[in-house]
Each structure stands twice: as C-alpha cells, then as structure tokens.
C-alpha positions as a printed Julia matrix, in Angstrom:
588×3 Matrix{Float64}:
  -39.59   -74.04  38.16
  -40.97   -74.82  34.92
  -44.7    -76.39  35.41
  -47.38   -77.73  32.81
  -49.87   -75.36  31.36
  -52.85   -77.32  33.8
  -49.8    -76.53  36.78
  -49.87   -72.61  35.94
  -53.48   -72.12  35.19
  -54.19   -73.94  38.76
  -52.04   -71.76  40.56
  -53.08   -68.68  39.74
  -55.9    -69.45  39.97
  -55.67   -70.49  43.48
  -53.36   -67.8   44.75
  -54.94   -65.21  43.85
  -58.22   -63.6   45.58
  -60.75   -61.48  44.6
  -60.74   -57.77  45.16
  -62.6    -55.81  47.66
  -67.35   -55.56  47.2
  -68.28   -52.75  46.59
  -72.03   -51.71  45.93
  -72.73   -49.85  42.96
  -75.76   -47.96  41.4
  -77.88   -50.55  39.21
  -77.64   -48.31  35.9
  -73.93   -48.84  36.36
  -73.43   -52.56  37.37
  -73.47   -54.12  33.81
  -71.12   -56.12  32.84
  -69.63   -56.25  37.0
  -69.48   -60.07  39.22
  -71.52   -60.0   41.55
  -69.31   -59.8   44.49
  -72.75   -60.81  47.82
  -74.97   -63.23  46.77
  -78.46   -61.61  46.43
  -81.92   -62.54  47.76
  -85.23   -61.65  46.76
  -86.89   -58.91  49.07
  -90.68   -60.24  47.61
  -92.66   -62.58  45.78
  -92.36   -62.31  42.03
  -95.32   -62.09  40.83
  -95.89   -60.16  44.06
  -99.93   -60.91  43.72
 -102.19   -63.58  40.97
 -102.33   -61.84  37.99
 -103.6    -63.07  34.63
 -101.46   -64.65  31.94
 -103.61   -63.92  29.5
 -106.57   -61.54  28.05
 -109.81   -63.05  29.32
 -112.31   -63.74  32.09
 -111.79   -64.34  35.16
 -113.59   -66.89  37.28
 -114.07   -69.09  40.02
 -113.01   -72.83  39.47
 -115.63   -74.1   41.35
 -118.94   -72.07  39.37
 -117.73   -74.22  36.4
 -117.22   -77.24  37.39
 -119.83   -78.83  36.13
 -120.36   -77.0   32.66
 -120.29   -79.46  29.61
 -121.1    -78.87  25.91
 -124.81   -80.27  26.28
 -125.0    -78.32  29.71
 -122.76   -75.16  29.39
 -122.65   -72.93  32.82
 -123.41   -68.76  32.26
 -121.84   -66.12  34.3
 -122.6    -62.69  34.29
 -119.78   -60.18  33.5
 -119.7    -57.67  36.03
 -116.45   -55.14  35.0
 -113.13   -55.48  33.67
 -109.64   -54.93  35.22
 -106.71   -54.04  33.63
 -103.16   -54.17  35.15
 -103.58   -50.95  36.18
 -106.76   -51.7   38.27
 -106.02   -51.04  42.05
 -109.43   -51.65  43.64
 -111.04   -55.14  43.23
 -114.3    -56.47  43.94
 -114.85   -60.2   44.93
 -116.68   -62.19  42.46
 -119.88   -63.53  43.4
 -121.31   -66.7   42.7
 -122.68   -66.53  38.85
 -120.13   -63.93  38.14
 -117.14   -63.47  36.13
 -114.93   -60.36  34.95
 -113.31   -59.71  31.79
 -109.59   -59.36  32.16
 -106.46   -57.86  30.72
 -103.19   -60.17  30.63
 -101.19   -58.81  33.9
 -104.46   -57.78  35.67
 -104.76   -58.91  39.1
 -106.69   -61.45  40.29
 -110.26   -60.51  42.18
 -110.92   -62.21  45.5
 -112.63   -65.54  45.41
 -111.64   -65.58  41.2
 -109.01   -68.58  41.22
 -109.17   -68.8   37.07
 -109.01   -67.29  33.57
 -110.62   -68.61  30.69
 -109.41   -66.88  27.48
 -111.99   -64.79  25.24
 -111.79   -67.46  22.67
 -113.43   -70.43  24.75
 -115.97   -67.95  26.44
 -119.06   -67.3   24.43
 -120.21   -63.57  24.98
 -123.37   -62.18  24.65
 -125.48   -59.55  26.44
 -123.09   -59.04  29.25
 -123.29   -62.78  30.1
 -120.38   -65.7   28.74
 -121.63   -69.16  28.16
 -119.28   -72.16  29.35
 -118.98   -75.18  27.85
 -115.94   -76.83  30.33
 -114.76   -76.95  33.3
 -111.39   -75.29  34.05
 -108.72   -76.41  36.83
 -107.9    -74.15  39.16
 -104.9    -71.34  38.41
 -105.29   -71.68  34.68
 -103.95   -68.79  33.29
 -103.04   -67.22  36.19
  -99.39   -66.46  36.84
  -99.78   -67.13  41.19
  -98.08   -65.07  43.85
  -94.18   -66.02  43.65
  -94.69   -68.61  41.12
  -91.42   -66.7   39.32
  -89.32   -66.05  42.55
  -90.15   -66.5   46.11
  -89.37   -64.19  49.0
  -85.77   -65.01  50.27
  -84.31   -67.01  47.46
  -81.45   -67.06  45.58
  -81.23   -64.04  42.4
  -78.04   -63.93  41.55
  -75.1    -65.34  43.06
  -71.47   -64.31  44.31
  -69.55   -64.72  41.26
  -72.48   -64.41  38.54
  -72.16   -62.01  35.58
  -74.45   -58.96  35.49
  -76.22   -59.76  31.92
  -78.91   -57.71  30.66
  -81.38   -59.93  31.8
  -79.91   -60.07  35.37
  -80.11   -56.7   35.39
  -83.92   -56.6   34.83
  -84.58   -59.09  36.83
  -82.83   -57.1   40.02
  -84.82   -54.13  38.84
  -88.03   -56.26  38.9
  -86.9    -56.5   42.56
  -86.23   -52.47  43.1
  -82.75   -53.08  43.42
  -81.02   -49.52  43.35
  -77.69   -50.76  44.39
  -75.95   -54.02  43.84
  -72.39   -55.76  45.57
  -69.79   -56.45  43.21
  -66.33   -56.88  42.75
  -64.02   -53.95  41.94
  -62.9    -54.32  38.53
  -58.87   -54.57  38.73
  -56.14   -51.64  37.87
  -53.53   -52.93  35.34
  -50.26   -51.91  34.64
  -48.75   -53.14  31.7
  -45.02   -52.58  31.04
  -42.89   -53.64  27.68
  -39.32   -53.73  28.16
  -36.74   -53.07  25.7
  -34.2    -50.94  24.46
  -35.89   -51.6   20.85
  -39.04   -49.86  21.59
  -40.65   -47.37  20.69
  -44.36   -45.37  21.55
  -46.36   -44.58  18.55
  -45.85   -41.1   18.42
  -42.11   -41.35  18.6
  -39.86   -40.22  16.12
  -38.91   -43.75  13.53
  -35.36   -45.53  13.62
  -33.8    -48.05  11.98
  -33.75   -51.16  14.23
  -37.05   -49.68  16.42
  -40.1    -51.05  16.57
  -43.42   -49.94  18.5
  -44.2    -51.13  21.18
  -47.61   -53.15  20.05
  -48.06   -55.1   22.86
  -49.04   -52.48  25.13
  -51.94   -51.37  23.15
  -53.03   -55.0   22.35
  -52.54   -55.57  25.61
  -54.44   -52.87  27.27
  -57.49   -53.63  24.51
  -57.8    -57.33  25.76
  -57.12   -55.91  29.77
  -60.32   -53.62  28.68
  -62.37   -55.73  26.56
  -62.48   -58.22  29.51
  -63.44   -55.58  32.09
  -60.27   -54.6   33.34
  -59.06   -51.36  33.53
  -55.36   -49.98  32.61
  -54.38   -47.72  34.96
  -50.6    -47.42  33.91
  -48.77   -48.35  30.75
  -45.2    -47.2   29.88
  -42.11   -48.61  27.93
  -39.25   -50.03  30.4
  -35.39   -49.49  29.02
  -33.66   -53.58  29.11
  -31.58   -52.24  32.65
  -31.98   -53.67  36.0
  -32.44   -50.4   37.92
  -34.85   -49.12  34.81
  -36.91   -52.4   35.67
  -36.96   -52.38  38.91
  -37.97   -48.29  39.38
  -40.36   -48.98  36.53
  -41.81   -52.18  38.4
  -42.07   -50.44  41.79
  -44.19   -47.73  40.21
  -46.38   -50.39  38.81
  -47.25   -51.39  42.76
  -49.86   -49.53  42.77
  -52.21   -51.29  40.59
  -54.21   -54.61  41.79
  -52.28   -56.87  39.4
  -48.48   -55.94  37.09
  -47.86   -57.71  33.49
  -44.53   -57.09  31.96
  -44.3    -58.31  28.15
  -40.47   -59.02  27.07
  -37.14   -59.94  28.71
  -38.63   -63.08  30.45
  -36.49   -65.43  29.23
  -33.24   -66.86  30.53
  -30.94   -65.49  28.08
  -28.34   -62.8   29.57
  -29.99   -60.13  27.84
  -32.87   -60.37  28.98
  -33.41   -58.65  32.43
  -36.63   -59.11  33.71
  -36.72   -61.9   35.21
  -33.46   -61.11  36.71
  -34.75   -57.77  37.88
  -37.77   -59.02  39.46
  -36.33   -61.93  41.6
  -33.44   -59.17  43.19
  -36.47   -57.3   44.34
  -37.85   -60.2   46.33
  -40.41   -61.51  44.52
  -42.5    -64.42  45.52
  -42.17   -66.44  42.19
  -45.06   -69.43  41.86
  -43.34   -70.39  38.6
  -41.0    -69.3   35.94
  -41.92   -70.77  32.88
  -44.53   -73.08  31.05
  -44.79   -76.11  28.78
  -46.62   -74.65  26.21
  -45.65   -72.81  23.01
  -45.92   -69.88  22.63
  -45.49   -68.68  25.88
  -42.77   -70.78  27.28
  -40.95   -68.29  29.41
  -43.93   -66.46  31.11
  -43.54   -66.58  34.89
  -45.71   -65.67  37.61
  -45.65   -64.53  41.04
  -46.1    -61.81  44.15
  -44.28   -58.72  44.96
  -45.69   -57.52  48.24
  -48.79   -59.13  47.59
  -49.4    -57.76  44.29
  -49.58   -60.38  41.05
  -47.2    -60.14  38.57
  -47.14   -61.84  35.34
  -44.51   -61.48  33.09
  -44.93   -62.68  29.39
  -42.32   -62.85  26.38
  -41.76   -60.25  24.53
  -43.24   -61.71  20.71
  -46.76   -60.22  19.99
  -48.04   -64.16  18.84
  -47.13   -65.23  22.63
  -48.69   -62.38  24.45
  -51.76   -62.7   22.37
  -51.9    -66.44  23.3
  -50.91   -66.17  26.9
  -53.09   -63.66  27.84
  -56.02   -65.47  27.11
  -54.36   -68.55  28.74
  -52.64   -67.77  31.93
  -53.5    -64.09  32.06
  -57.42   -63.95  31.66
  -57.48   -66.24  34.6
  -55.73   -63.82  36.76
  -57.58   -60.91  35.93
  -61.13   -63.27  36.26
  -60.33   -64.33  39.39
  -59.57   -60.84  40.84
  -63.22   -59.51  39.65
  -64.46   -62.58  41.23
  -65.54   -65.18  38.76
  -65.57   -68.73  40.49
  -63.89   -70.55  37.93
  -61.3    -73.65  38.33
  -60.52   -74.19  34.76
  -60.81   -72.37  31.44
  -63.16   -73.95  29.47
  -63.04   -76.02  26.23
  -65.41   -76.82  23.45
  -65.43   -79.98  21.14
  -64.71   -79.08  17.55
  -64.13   -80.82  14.12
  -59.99   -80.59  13.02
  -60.3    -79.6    9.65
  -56.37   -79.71   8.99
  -53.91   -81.46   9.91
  -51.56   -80.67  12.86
  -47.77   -81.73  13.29
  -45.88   -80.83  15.88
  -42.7    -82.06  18.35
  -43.92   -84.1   21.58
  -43.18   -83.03  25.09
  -45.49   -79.41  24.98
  -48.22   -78.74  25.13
  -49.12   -76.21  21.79
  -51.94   -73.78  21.09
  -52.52   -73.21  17.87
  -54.72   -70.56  16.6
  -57.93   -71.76  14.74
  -61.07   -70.1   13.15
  -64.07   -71.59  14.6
  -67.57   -71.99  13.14
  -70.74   -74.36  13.67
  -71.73   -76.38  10.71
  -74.83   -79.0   11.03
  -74.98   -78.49  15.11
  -71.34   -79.43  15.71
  -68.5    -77.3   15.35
  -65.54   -77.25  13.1
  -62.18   -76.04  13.65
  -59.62   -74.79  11.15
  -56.3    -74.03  11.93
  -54.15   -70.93  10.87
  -51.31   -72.53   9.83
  -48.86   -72.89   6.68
  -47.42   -70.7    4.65
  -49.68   -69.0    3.62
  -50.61   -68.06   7.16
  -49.04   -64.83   8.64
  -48.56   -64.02  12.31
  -51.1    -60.77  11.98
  -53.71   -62.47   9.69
  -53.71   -65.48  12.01
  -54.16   -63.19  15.3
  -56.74   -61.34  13.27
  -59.06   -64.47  12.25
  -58.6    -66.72  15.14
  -61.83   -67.09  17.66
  -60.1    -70.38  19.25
  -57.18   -71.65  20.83
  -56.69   -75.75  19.59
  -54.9    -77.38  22.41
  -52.15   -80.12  21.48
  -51.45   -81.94  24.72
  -47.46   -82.55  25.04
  -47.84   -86.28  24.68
  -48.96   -85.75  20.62
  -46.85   -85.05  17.86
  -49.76   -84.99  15.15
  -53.67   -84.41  14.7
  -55.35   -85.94  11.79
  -57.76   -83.96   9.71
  -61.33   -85.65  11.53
  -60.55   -85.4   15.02
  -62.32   -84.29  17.9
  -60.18   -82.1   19.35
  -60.11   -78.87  22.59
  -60.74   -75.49  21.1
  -60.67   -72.72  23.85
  -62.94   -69.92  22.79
  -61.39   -66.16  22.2
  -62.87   -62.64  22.98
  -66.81   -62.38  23.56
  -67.02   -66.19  24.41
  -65.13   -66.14  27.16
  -69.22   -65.16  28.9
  -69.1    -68.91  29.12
  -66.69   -68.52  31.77
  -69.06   -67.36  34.45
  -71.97   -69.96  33.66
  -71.88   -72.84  36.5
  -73.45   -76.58  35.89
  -76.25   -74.7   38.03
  -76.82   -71.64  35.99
  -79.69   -69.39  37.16
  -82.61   -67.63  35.31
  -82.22   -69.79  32.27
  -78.83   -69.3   31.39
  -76.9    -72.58  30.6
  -74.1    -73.57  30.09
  -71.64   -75.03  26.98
  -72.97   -79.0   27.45
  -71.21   -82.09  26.39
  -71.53   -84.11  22.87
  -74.95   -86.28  23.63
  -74.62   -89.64  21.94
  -77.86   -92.15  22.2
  -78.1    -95.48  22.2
  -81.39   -96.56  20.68
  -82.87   -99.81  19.38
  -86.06  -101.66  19.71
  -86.91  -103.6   23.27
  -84.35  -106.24  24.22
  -82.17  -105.25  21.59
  -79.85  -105.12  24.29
  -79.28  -100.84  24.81
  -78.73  -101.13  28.63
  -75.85  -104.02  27.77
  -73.85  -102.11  25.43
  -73.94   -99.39  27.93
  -72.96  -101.61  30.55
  -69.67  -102.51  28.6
  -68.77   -99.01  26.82
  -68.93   -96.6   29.65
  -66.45   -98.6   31.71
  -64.5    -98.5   28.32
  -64.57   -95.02  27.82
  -63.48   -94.18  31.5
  -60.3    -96.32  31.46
  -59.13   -93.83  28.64
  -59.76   -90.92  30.86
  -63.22   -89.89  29.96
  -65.73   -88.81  32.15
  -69.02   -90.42  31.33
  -72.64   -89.19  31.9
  -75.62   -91.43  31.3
  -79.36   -90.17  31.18
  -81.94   -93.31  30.79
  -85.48   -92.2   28.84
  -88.57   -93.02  30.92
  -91.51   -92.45  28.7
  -94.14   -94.45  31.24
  -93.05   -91.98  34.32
  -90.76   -93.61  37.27
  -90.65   -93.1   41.17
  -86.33   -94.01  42.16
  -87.46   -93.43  46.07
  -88.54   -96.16  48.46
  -91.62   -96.36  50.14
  -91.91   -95.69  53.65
  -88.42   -94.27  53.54
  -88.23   -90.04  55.0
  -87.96   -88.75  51.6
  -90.21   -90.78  50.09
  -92.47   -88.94  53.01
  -91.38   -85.44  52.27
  -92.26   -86.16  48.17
  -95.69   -87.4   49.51
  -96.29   -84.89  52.01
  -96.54   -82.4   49.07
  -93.17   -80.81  48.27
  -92.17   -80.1   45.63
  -88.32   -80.79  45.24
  -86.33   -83.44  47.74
  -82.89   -83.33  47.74
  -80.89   -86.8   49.75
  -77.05   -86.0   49.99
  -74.63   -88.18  51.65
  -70.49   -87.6   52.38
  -70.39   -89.55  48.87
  -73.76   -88.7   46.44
  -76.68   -86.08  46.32
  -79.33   -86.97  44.77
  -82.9    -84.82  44.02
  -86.45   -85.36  43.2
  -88.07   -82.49  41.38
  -91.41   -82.11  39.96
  -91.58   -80.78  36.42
  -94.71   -78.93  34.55
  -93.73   -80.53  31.44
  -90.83   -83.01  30.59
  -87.18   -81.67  30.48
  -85.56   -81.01  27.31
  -82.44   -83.49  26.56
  -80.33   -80.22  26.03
  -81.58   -78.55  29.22
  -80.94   -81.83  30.81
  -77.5    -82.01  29.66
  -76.64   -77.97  29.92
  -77.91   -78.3   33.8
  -76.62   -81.58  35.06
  -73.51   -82.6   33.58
  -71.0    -80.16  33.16
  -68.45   -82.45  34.57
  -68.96   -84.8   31.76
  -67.09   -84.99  28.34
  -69.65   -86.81  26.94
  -73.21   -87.75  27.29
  -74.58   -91.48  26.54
  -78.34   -91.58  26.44
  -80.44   -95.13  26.4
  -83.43   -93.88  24.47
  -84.38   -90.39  23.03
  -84.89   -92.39  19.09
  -86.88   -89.12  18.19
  -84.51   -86.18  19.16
  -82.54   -85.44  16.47
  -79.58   -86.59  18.32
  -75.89   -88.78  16.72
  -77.24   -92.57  17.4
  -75.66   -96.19  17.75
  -78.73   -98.4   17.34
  -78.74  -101.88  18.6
  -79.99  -104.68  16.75
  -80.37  -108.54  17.25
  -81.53  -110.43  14.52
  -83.24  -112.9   16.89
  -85.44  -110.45  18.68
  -86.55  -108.27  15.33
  -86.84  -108.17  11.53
  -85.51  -104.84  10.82
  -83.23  -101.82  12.17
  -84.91   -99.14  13.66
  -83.31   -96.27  11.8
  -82.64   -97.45   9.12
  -83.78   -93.67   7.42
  -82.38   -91.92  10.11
  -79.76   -89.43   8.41
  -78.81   -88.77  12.66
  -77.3    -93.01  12.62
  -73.93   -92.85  12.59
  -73.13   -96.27  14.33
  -74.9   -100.2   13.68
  -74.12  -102.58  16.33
  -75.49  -105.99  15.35
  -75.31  -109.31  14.59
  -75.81  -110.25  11.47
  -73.87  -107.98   8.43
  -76.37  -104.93   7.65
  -75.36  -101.91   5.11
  -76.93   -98.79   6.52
  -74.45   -96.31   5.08
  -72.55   -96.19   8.63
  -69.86   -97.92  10.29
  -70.87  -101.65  11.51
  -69.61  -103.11  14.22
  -70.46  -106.33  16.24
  -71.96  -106.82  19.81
  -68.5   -107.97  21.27
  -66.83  -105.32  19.45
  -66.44  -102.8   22.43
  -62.98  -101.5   21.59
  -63.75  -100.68  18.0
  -67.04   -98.65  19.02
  -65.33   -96.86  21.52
  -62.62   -95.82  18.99
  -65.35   -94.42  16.75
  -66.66   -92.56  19.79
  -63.89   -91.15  20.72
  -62.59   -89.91  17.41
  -66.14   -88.51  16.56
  -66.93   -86.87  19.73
  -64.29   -86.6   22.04
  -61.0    -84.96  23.05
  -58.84   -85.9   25.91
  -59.96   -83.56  28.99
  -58.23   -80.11  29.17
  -57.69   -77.05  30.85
C-alpha cells in the first residue's frame, strides 16, 4: 500500500476532521483557528468621524469659494474624540476638529488646518471640498453583518484587535489536539537514564514534542515503547486517549521491527503503509477506533522531515485549517542536486531572499552533517521521482519550515489585508503593435501543455467597462453598487470599484493563487522581470533598452541588450527560459 507523497498528503488530509468549537475568552484565543465564522455585530466606524485634525464643514457652504472669492465661516467650538454632545452646524459655520472626533449634524466635511486660513475665530476658504473628505463614514471599515474572520482563519494579532474593536469577549475555535508520541526500541533510552554501551536517547520524542508544540499542538503523553508486540500494543492502547497517536521507529518491514506488525493485529484501519519519498519511506498512516495514527521511522533526519510533510497536515487539519495542499515557494538552486529516479526526495536547504527572489542552498556533501543540516535548514527542496539531477540555476519547490508554515492558513481570499505567498509575475512589454497580445497568445498555450498553470492580467491605463449594456449586471453596476459578482456552473466573474488602482502584487497575492506563474501585457514601469517585444518595422528602438529588470528580447532583427535574444517564432526557446527562470513543476 505504498502511495506517492501527493497520495499521502491527500489522504490525510481528507480523512481526517477537525476537532470539536469551543469558545474561548479573547485574551486567550491567540494563536487558535477560528472554528464559526464570525460576523460583525456593528458598523465600524460605528458613526463619521474625522480622519484628520481640522475643521469641520458643510460641503455645500463652500462650494463656491475660489482663490479670488474665498468663502468665511465662523468657528463655533471644537470636538475632540471624546466629545459626546454635538451641535449642528449652521449655515456660515464651521468647528475645529480633532482626528477621530465625530462628525456634527449637517457637517458632511473636514478641511485640514493647513488649507484653512484662521483668524479672529473665523477661517477663510479658498476651494471647494467634495463631500466626506476626511471623514472616515459610518461602516466605511466593516459593515453590520459581514464577514470578520472566517472558519479556518488564524487568530493573528491584528485579528485579534480587530474582534476587540467589535467587543468580542469570547471567540469559537477549534480545540487544539492532544498528542501522544511514542519511540519504540529496545535501544532507548530517557535522558535522565543511567548511560550504556549500545543506548542511545531517545531524541525524537523531545524533537518531536517541540515541533507538536511549536505548531500549537499539545503533548499530552510521551513514553519509550520496548520493540515487543504486547509492549506495543499496551503502550498504543494507552495512547487512545489523545486526539491523534505518532509512533517514531519500527515502521519498516524488516522482522525486527514490530510496529507495524503490532498495530495491524490490533485492527487498525491502515490508509497507507509507506511513501515514495526519502526520508520517510516507511511511515504509514491510519485509524484505530477512530483515532489517527501515524507512525514514522525511527532515524531523527526522517522524523524531522516527515513531520513537517505528512504529519503537520494531520495535526492542521484537526485544529481546523482549510488547507488541500502544503504550500511551496519558488526559489533559486544554488547547488547542484543528484539523486536516483523513481522518489520523490526532500532535501534540506537554507533559504534566503536576495534581489526580490529567493535562493535556495542545499545542505548537502560532506561537509554537511545530519545535526548541522537539521539545525540550518528553513526549507524542504522537493525532487519529484521522475528527476535524477537539478542543475545549479533552476527554479525549483522549496517548502517552508517552522514560523512560515503561517502561510498555511492564508486563502487566495485573505481578509483584513493579509495575503498570501503570490506567483513569479513576468511582463510582457513593448511599444504599441509590437505585437505583446501575440506572443501571449502563443506562450501561454505553451506553458500549459508542460503542466503549468497560467494567469494573465492585461494593463488598462485609459479605464475599461468588460459588461454589456442593457445586460442585468450591467444594471446593477449602474444602479449604484458597488461590487457585481456574475457566476455560472463554469466561471465567476466580478466588477468592483476601486478608490485608487490595485497594486500588481495585491493583484497577484488576491487573485491567483492557483497560478504558478503570472504573465502580465503591460506594467513597463513596475519594477517587474520583462520580455519586451520589438518589430523593427513598427519602431526605431527597444523600449528598455536601460532597464536592468529585461531579462528577455524577442525581435526581429539581431539586437545586443545584455539578455537572451530570441525570435518572434521562437516560442519553444522562450518558454524554456521561462521555465528555468521562474518556474518549478507544480507540487504538493
């Protein structure tokens, strides 16, 4: 029952189901997944309050003030956030106000000290201001009834504020999980047993127990298992009693090792029993009377990797993180990798970001010892089974190790700003009719047949309306709201009003977390990696031609701008470029 390492992450993941809500005190709920989704019991802002130290006004006394013709308005008191009785402003008036003050009656404005002329308790205008300016309105941050945090979000610090905001004194969330971790062996020892020749201490249960804890679980047993069926068994029954049971040694198939054996005489519901990675090969998985149990091999290099690959899972899943996959950054190989074909490996790299992309290097060689490795490593490279090498240069799948795994609870969605890990953006840029949307037209479908997944985002400088006129949306959008969604059994699609123009990032973070790679038709001035497009018959020079972002000239006619060249039919050799660059076969 041997499966792939996508096989065993997918099944526990499915099989297993989160623990019991429970609802605990705010001041305790850091760190907790949020178990009931939670709605907003007011407005945030729950009245119009001032963004800013100023006056406040009425819109419509002002709207005819100019420079040659300024408008005066008598200042008639001040509020401060703390003000709890307000006047209405009368015509003529204004009121000088505190940022967070609350807006009077009939005031609809702020204008900030520095465009208001003061003198003798009167201010002298010189512009009209639009209505609301300055003023953070009634539920402008959250309206009454929506969404705060969802089932399955992490409790950060600023989620936590946020539900205070609200007056949230208690909040649902998943039970964190009981552990129990046994180590089986006659070669064990505990720490504070006396030494032998041909013991060793039983490590694993303390690393162990540290990664259970660092990752919000909580050990409730922990004990050292003699290599003897009936030891295993007694030893395994005891462990019932926690949410989820991980054994470390004796999980292979050799005849000394009884584990395994023990396990599947007590009846237990195996899902799998081992995996086609290294290390880890011989951890199984399955249920004993509805309890998980995982049981790893016994060397300290394969628990430390399989816990964060097939065990982490489990435990996420039972606090209730809605996860399908663990996820994978891009990163840099800066060493080569050899290895035999037919499993999958995870090698253990050191990780670090150099000129906004990040580089990998792998603890390996020699030099390299099991301990200093596990000590240094912040990634997992994955080396799919169907490679026997990676070249120094390519993209390759790092999982992320310890304090990154926060990424694990941050949907394409994400709320209150939080975002998650996006794809490598690559844009396509050139001068008009250079021929961008062409070479788009012909790489994407390239990229896909080698098992990408491709995202496109088209720059629209002059605005754009995508709905028809007449249609029902188009009527909602005109009828004044403010976001249309149109979803169909096969697309969604929505229409969303923006203050100010969406960063490419935020685009990217929001949007297309089921991409492996971005390909934008415009954005020349973000400081993004660009392929320009060039046609000698439609202009006299590249466009970047001292853009140290160009890492790609399509053209026709030979040009030497210190990057690779290639020519408008040459579709193949671009996407090889691409690919090496910026991508890594999909993962989990």
């Amino acid at each position: 029952m041997t499966v792939s390492r996508q096989e065993a992450v997918k099944l526990i993941l499915d099989s297993i189901k989160p623990l019991e809500t429970i609802d605990l005190p705010l001041t305790e709920a850091l760190g907790y997944i949020v178990g009931d989704s939670v709605h907003a019991s007011t407005d945030i802002p729950r009245f119009d309050r001032s963004a800013m130290d100023g006056y406040a006004v009425c819109s419509k006394d002002i709207a005819n003030a100019t420079n040659e013709d300024p408008v005066e308005l008598k200042v008639v008191g001040e509020i401060h956030p703390s003000t709890a009785k307000l006047s209405p402003l009368a015509a003529g008036q204004a009121v000088r106000i505190m940022t967070g003050g609350p807006i009077p009656p009939r005031a609809d404005a702020v204008v900030k000290e520095e465009d208001a002329g003061y003198k003798a308790g009167f201010i002298e205008l010189r512009a009209a201001v639009p209505p609301f300016q300055y003023v953070s309105q009634k539920g402008k941050n959250m309206k009454m009834g929506s969404l705060v945090v969802e089932a399955g979000d992490l409790i950060t610090p600023a989620v936590l504020g946020i539900l205070a905001t609200l007056q949230t004194r208690e909040v649902p969330v998943t039970r964190r999980p009981r552990v129990c971790v046994l180590a089986v062996g006659n070669e064990l020892i505990d720490i504070d047993d006396r030494r032998e020749d041909h013991k060793i201490v039983a490590s694993n249960i303390y690393m162990l127990s540290a990664m259970i804890k660092e990752h919000g679980g909580h050990v409730n047993c922990s004990k050292i298992s003699r290599n003897d069926k009936n030891a295993i068994r007694k030893d395994i029954g005891e462990g019932l009693n926690s949410d989820i049971l991980i054994t470390t040694g004796g999980s292979s198939n050799a005849h000394s090792d009884l584990t395994r054996a023990s396990i599947g005489e007590i009846g237990l519901d195996l899902k799998f029993a081992g995996v086609s990675m290294r290390p880890g090969k011989g951890t199984s998985f399955g249920f004993y009377d509805g309890i998980p149990v995982l049981s790893l091999p016994g060397t300290p290099s394969a628990v430390y990797v399989a816990f964060y690959v097939l065990v982490l899972p489990a435990l996420l899943r039972l606090m209730g993180a809605k996860i399908d996959r663990m996820p994978s950054i891009k990163a840099i190989l800066e060493q080569d990798i050899k290895k035999r074909p037919g499993t999958d490996h995870l090698v253990q790299g050191l990780v670090r970001e150099e000129d906004s992309r990040y580089r990998v290097l792998p603890l390996v060689g020699p030099e390299v010892t099991v301990c200093s490795a596990m000590k240094r490593a912040n990634g997992l490279i994955v080396v799919r089974s169907d490679k026997s090498r990676l070249s120094k240069g390519e993209a390759v799948s790092v999982q992320l190790l310890n304090h990154a795994q926060n990424a694990f609870f941050q949907r394409p969605t994400a709320h209150h700003g939080q975002e998650s890990v996006a794809p490598p953006i690559v844009s396509i840029v050139g001068k008009s009719n250079a021929g961008k949307t062409t070479l788009l037209e012909r790489l994407v479908p390239e990229l896909k047949a080698r098992g990408y997944s491709i995202g496109t985002i088209k720059h629209d400088v002059h605005g754009f309306d995508i709905d028809h006129e007449g249609k029902d949306s188009w009527r909602h959008k005109h009828a004044g709201a403010c976001s249309v969604a149109i979803s169909s059994p096969k697309k969604v699609a929505v229409i969303k009003d923006v203050e100010a123009e969406e960063t490419l990032d935020g685009l990217a973070s929001k949007y297309f977390q089921d991409a492996d790679i971005i390909l934008t038709e415009g954005y020349k001035k973000q400081h993004k990696p660009k392929i320009e497009v060039f046609r000698s018959q439609v202009h006299d020079k590249p466009l970047c031609r001292k853009d140290d972002s160009l890492v790609a000239l399509v053209s026709d006619i030979p040009l030497d701008l210190g990057v690779p060249r290639f020519e408008l039919d040459d579709i193949k050799g671009l996407a090889d470029l691409v690919e090496e660059r910026f991508l890594a076969k999909p993962s989990i």
